[in-house]
Structures are given as structure tokens and as C-alpha cells.
N, C-alpha and C positions, 0 to 999 in steps of 0.2 A: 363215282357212282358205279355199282355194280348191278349188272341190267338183270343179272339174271336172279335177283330178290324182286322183281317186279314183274310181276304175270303182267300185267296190262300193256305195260311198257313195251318191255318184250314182246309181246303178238302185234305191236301196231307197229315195231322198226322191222319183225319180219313179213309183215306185210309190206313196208314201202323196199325193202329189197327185193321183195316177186313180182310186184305192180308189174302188171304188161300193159304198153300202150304203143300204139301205132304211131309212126313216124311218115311224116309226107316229103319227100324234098322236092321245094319247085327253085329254079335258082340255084340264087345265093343263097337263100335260107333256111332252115327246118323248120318244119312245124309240126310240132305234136298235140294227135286229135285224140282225147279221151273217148271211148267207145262207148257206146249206150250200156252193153251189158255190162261194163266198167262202172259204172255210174254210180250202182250202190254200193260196190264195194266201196267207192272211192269217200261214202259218206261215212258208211262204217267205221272207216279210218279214223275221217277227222273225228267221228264219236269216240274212237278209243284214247285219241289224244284229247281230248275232254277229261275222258275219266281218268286216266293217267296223271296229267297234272296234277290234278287237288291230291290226288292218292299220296303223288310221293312228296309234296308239298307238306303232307301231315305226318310225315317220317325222317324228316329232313335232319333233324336234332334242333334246330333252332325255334320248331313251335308245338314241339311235345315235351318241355324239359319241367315243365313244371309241378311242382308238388312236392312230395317226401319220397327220398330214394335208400333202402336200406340195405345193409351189404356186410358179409363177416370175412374179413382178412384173418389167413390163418400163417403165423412166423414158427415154421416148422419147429416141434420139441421146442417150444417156446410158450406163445401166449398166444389167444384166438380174441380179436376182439370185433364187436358190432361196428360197421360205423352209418350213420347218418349222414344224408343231405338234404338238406331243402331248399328249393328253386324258388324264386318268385320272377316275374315277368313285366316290367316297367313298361309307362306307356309307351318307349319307344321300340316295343319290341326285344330289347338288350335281358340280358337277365342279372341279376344277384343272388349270392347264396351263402349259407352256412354250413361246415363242417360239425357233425356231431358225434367226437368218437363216445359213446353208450358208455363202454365199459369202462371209460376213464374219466367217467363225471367231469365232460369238458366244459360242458353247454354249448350253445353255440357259438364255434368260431369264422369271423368274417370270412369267405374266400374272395381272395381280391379280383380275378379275373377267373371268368367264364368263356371260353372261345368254344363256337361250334362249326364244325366246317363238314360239306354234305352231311355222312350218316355218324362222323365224330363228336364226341364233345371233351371237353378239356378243362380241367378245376387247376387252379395255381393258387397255392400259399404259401406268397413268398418269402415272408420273416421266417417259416418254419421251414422251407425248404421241402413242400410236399407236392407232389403233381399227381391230379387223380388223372388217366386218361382213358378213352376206348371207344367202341361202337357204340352207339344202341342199335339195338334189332328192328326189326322191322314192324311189328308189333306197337310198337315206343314203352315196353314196359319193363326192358331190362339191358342195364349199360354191362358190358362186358371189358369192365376196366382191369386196368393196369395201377396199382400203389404205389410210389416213388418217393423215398424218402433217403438222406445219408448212404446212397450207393445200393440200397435194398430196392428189391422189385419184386410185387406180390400180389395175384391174384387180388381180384376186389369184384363180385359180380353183382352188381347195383341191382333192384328190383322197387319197382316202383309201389309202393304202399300209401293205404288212408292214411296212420299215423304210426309214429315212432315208439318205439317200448318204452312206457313209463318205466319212472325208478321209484318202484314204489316201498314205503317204509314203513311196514302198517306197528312197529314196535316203539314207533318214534308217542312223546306220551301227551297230550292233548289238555290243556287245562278246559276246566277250572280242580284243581290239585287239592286234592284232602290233606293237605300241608302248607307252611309257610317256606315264599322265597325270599331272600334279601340279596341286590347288589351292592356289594364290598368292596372296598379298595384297602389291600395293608400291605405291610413294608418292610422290602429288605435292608433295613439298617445299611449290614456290612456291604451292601452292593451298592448302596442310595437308586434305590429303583423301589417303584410303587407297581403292584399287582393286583389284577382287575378281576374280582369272578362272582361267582354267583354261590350263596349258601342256601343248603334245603332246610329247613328244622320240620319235626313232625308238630301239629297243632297243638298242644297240648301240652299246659308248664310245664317242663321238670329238666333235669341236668343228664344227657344223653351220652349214649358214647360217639364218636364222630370218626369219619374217614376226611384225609384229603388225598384227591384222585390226582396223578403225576401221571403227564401224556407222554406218548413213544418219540422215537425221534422224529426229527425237521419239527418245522414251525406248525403247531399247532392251538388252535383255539378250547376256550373248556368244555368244550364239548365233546375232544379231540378230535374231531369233524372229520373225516376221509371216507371215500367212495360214496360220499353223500348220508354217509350213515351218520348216527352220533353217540357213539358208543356209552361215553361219558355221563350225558344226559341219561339214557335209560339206564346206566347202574345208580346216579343218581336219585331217578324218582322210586326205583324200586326199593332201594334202602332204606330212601326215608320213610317210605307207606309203610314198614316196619320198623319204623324205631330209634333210627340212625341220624345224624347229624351230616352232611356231606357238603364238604367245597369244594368245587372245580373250578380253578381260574386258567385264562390266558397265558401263555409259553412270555418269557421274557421277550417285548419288542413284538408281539403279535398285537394288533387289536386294543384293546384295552389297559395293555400291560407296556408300561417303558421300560427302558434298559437297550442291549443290541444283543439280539439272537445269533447275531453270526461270529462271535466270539466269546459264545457260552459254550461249558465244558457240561462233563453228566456233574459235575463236583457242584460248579453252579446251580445246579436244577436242585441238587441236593437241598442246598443251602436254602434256595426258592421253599422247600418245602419242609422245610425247619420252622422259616419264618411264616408260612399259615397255621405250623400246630402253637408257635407262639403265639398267631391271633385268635388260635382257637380257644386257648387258655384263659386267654381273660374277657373270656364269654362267659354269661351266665345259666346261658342253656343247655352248657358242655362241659362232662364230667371230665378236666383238665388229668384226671390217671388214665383215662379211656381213651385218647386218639391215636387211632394208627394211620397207616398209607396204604392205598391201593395204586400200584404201578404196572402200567400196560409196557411191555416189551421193555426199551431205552430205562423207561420211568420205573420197572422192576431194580435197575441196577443202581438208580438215583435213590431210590427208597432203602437201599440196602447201605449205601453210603452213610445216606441220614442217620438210620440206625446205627450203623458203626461207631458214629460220631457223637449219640447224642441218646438218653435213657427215655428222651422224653418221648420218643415214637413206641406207643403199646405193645403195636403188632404191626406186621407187612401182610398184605397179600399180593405175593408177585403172580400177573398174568403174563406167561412167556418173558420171563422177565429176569434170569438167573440164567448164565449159560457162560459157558467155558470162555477165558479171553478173546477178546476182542477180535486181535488181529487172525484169529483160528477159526474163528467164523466166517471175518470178510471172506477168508483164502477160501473155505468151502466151500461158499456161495459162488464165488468165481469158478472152481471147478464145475461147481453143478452147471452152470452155464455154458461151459466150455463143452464138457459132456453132451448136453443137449443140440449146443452147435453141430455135433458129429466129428471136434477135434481127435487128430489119436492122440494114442494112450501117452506118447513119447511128448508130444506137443502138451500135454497136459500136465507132466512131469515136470519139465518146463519151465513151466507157469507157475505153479508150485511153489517150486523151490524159488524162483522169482520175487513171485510177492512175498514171500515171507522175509527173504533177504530186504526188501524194501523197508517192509511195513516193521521189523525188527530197530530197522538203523530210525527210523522217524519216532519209532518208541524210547529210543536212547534219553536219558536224562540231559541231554546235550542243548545248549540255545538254536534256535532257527539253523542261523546263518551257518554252523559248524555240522547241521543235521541236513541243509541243502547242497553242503559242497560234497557231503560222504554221498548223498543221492545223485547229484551230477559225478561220481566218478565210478559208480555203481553203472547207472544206465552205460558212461560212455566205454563202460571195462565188454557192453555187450560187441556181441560181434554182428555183421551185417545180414546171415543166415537166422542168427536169436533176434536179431532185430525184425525181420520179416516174420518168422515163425510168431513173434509175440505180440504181431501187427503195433510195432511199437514204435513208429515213426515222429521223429524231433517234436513236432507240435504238440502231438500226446502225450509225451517224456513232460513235455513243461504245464501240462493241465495238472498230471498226473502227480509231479511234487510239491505245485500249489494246493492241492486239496489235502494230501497227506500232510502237510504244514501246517493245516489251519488247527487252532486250539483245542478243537474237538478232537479232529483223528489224533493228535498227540497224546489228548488226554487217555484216551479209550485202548490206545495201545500201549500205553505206558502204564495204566491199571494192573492189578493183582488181584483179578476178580476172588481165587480164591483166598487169598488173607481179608480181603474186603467179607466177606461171607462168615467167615468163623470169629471174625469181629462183632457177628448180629447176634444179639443173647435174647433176644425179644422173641413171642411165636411168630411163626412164617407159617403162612399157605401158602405154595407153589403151585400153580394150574398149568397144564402145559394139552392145545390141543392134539390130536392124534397127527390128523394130516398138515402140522404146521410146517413149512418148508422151510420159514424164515429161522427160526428157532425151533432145532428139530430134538421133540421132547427124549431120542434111547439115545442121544448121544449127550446132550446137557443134564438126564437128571442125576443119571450117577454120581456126577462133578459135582452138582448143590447135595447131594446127600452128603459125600463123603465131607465135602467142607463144614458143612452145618456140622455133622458131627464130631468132625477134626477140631471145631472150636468149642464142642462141649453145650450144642443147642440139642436139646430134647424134646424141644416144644412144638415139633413141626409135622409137617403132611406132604406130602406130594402127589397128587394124582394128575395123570394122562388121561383126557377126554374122550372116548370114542368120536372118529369122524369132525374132528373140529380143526380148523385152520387156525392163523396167528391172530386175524381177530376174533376166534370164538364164537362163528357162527359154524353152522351145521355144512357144511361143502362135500363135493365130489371128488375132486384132485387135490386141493388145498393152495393152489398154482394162487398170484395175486389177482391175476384178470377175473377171477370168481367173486372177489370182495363186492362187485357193484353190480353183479347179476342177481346175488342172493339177498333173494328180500329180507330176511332175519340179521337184525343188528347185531345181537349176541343170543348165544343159549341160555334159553332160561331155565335149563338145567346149568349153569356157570352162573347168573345170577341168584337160585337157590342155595348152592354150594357156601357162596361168600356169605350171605346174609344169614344161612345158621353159623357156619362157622365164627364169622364174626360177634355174634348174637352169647356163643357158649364161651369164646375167647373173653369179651367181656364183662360176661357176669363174674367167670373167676376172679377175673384180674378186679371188679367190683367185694367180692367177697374176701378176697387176700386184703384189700385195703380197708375192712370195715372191720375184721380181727385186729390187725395191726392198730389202727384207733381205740378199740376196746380193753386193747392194751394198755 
């Protein structure tokens, strides 16, 4: 305890160090007589030690914790995220709480223990390895923590609040819908896996043209669901209130959908979305010349495959979703990272040439086992200075070439994005936000032009969004911690775009097949 955050405290222990009082001695013994004029002070006293007690009794941390505590951790040249707590108070006094990082659509996570010792308190998440610690003030309105996570330590200054920032999604679309939905289930033959989603059809008989929507990468649901937004959904209901036909289903092995996601390739997803324009075909509210693919990011490059492979995809519209190979992207992204770390320039060199050497040898047309001995003789060729520089110590080395192993990174680095691209004879819309960081549109569009045209496609557009991130909402920096502060799911300037564009792509492709018959 420190005395001197307590006024009250303080003036009644420097009062019992000035106390003067008379001493008698008869004997053996002393006796000390308090003096009459002593007398009030000595009441004083005991009245300040009255008031002191409850004072800091209500300061203590242990019976001011309760409520909602809200706080922004900032990971320099990195990412700024909110985080939440909220306290509750059990009748033994003890407390329970939840972790709520905001910007990372956690929801509330349990923290296992709460320790508060005098004016400290202490959050432990132990599976995650996070420890909030620090004072609260004197006030009880604001903990002055400490973040502790994986060897990081980071500012966190807690402030006690009514309530926590909603996420709110006012683009998200609310029935009762001026359209019909049907839940579907169809099938990939060549995989023997069933896929689960949801069709919009607009009210009103007639044979339409239709999109199906192909999610980004990891597991995602058809809504493609992240930062609590649902992208999916809202390109969905907007298309159909004009005229469109739209399926969006579940990622193989997500949800609704069987199969196993974690040894799916983009070639798979592909395939996935061959087999809905199949189911689309032998529908009868769906004009079987009209279906194309709308692909988000991953899902642009699966939609391009599809096409390659196959006449029956009308058109693509790739969002972020065309972009120079694979393995030249990851390395960028790692650079930028590195960059923002405040690595130098030499350290970053590096790194570099590094991963490319890696991510090269895992691309190799070569089985596993002959692609993991060239990566263990790779890593152990480093020396014990590139070893530290490239903080690439044993344990990592062996994450590091089980994830590049798995069928995905294989596939992705062994692609030929551009022969895959001048393989697509079909129209393409390319959308690419301004501030996307993931897919960054001056250095990918060149690449989708040149290829499109290197294969003899004429049919196509490219435009760069003013001010838009990777998922196409309207942002500030374009950084991904922004996805779940910004209320706008997508721009609907990016939803106008699709739905003419789509709208004039398939009338033509409507009118070139009505000549042809009249022939």
C-alpha cells in the first residue's frame, strides 16, 4: 500500500508520530497520562481512522472490480485493437470474468482466474497464454495494465465503462424478403461429398441468370461470415431484389457441408463450384447459358480454375481475387511485416530470399516426403547467426514445414496463376479495393491484364475502388483490425458495379443465344 495515494490515511499516521504525551515514572513502572488538552485531538484521530478505513477499503481492487472495463492495446506499426472485460462478483465476494477482444469478434472469452492483491489486479488466460496485470487508481475507474502474451508486453489502460461498443451491422438484410429462399443440399459426384446452402430466386416465374458465391480462404460458412460481418449474404439479397438467381453454400466440412476442409486444395473449391453451376442447370428458374461465379479473394482464383476447366461458367467476377502467384505474395506479406516490425533492411533481405528458397522447394512437383528432406536440409544448411536473425529456432523450423506441406500451400505454390488466367475465355470483372493490403490492387492488376490478354480475352474490366480494403468496405488504413470496427459490410458502390455489370453481361450472352436458335 502506498500511503501517500491516501489523504486521510496519511494525516492520522502523521498525527500518531507527533502525539505528545506525558510520561510519569513512579518505580518500576511508566505510566503514560494523556493530557486534557490532548484529549480532542486524540478523538480526532480515532475519527480519522474511521474515515480511512472504509475509504481505502473501497479502493482496494478487490470490491471495485465490477462492471465493464474497456481498453485499446496498440502493437506498434502493426494493429490497434479494443479490448473488453467484464467483472462479475459472486456471493463470496471472489470475482469471474470475460475477455472481449472487440476488434476480433471474440465474444466473450472465460478468464480462468482473477487475483487482486491491495491496489493490483491480475486476469490469467491460461490455454491462451495471456496475463492482463496492473493497478487500479485510486478513483477505481481505471486499471493501468500491462498485456502479456507469446513473450509481448503492451500497454493496456483499462477504463471502467456502462457498456461495451456494439458491432453493429445495419447492411445486414432483415426479412420478410421480396423474394424466394430455398435450403439445398447437392453434390460433388467426383469428391462423394454433399454441399449445404442456401438459394435466393427473385419472386416471379421466369428462367434467370444466376451467380454462385465462392468464399476466401480458411473455413468459411455461406455467408462467408468474418468480423461478424456477412458479406455473402448482402451480395446475395441485393442481387436478387434485382433479378439474379444466387447460391451461397458452406466451405467443404464447415457446417452443413461434409467432406474435410483441411486437405482441400483452391483446385477442390474449384471443382465444389462446377458442381453448383451443375445444380444450377437443372433448375428450372435458371437460365442453364447464364451462370457465372462470384469469388472473394482465395475464391477469385477457384473461380478462374473453374473457368479454365470448364465453358459452363458464363462469366467470373473476381473480388481481390486475381493476383500474381502465390508464393510472391505470401513473401510480400511477410516483408510488410517485417518492415513494420522495424527489421533492417539487411535482416529483411534475408528473409526474402529465405522464404522464397523454401516456399520454391515445397512448390516442386515432388511427393511430401522427398519435398520435406530438401526443407530439413534447407533450414539445417542455415547457420546459427541466420538462425537467430530469422528468429528461426528448431520448434518453428518444424511448424513451419508441416504447414507448407499441407495440400493447400502445395497446391497454391505449385499453381501458374498466369497460364491458369489466359486459360479464362469467359467475361471477367476484376474489382480490386484501393487500400487493400492483402491484395494489393498496382501491383496485381497489371499481371491479370497482361494475362487475360496474353490468352486472347477481350471481354474484361478492371477497376480499382477509391478508399476500399480486401473486403470492400469503405476504411481508413485498409490494416485488417479495421474489418470489425467498420460498420458497412461492403460498398454499395461494389454492389452496384456487380449487378449492372452482371445484368448487361447477361443479356448479351442472352441475345447471342437467341440468334444462334433463330438460326
Amino acid at each position: 500500500m502506498q500511503v501517500m495515494n491516501f489523504p486521510y490515511l496519511r494525516s492520522t499516521l502523521n498525527f500518531i508520530k507527533n502525539f505528545k504525551m506525558n510520561s510519569i515514572n513512579s518505580g518500576i513502572k511508566t505510566y503514560t497520562i494523556l493530557q486534557p488538552r490532548n484529549f480532542l485531538k486524540f478523538l480526532l484521530f480515532c475519527f480519522a481512522i474511521f474515515l480511512a478505513v472504509p475509504f481505502y477499503a473501497q479502493n482496494d481492487g478487490k470490491s471495485n472490480l465490477q462492471g465493464n472495463w474497456l481498453g485499446e492495446m496498440v502493437v506498434p506499426g502493426q494493429i490497434s485493437l479494443r479490448m473488453g472485460i467484464i467483472v462479475t462478483q459472486n456471493t463470496d465476494n471472489s470475482y469471474q470474468a470475460a475477455l472481449n477482444i472487440i476488434d476480433q469478434a471474440t465474444g466473450e472469452i472465460p478468464i480462468d482466474e482473477v487475483v487482486t492483491r491491495n491496489d493490483s489486479v491480475k486476469f490469467t488466460l491460461s490455454k491462451l497464454g495471456i496475463v492482463i496485470e496492473g493497478p487500479l487508481n485510486i478513483s477505481g475507474d481505471k486499471i493501468n495494465a500491462e498485456y502479456r502474451q507469446a513473450g509481448g508486453r503492451f500497454p493496456l489502460v483499462l477504463a471502467r465503462v456502462d457498456n461495451l461498443p456494439e458491432l453493429l451491422r445495419p447492411q445486414e438484410p432483415k426479412g420478410p424478403f421480396p423474394y424466394k429462399e430455398e435450403e439445398i443440399i447437392f453434390e460433388n459426384k467426383e469428391a462423394g461429398i454433399l454441399l449445404a446452402g442456401t438459394l435466393s430466386i427473385p419472386e416471379k416465374t421466369g428462367k434467370y441468370p444466376a451467380v454462385v458465391l465462392v468464399t476466401g480462404s480458411g473455413k468459411q460458412n455461406r455467408n462467408e461470415e468474418i468480423a461478424r460481418h456477412k458479406p455473402f449474404l448482402v451480395i446475395a439479397d441485393y442481387l436478387t431484389r434485382n433479378g439474379i438467381v444466387v447460391l451461397r453454400y458452406d466451405d467443404r466440412g464447415v457446417e452443413g457441408s461434409s467432406g474435410d476442409f483441411n486437405t482441400a486444395t483452391t483446385g477442390d473449391f474449384a471443382d465444389d463450384a462446377l458442381a453448383a453451376i451443375a445444380y444450377l442447370q437443372n433448375r428450372k428458374d435458371v437460365d442453364a447459358k447464364r451462370i457465372g461465379i462470384i469469388g472473394h479473394s482465395e475464391g477469385g482464383m477457384a473461380a478462374a480454375i473453374a473457368a479454365s476447366e470448364s465453358s459452363d461458367v458464363a462469366f467470373i467476377v473476381a473480388l481481390a481475387g486475381f493476383s500474381r502467384n502465390f508464393g510472391e505474395t505470401a513473401v510480400e506479406q511477410m516483408l510488410d511485416q517485417s518492415r513494420h516490425q522495424g527489421k533492417s533492411p539487411e535482416d529483411i533481405e534475408l528473409e526474402k530470399t529465405w522464404r522464397k528458397r523454401v516456399y520454391g522447394i515445397a512448390g516442386e512437383r515432388i511427393d511430401s516426403a522427398a519435398a520435406a528432406k530438401k526443407l530439413w536440409d534447407a533450414h539445417n544448411s542455415l547457420s546459427e547467426d541466420e538462425i537467430r536473425r530469422l528468429n528461426w529456432p528448431k520448434g518453428r523450423q518444424e511448424a513451419h514445414i508441416k504447414q507448407i506441406l499441407n495440400p493447400w500451400w502445395r497446391y497454391c505454390l505449385a499453381m501458374d496463376n498466369k497460364e491458369t488466367l489466359m486459360n479464362v475465355k469467359c467475361p471477367v470483372l476484376a474489382l480490386y479495393g484501393e487500400k487493400d493490403v492483402q491484395v494489393k490492387p498496382d501491383e496485381n492488376i497489371p499481371f491479370v491484364e497482361d494475362a487475360l490478354k496474353s490468352g486472347g480475352n477481350d471481354q474484361f474490366e478492371i477497376k480499382k475502388i477509391p478508399g476500399l480494403n480486401h473486403l470492400f468496405q469503405t476504411a481508413s488504413t485498409g490494416q485488417e483490425y479495421e474489418y470489425t470496427r467498420i460498420e458497412e459490410t461492403i460498398s454499395p458502390e461494389v454492389l452496384r458495379i456487380m449487378g449492372e455489370w452482371i445484368k448487361k453481361t447477361t443479356e448479351l450472352t442472352q441475345q447471342v443465344t437467341l440468334k444462334a436458335s433463330d438460326k
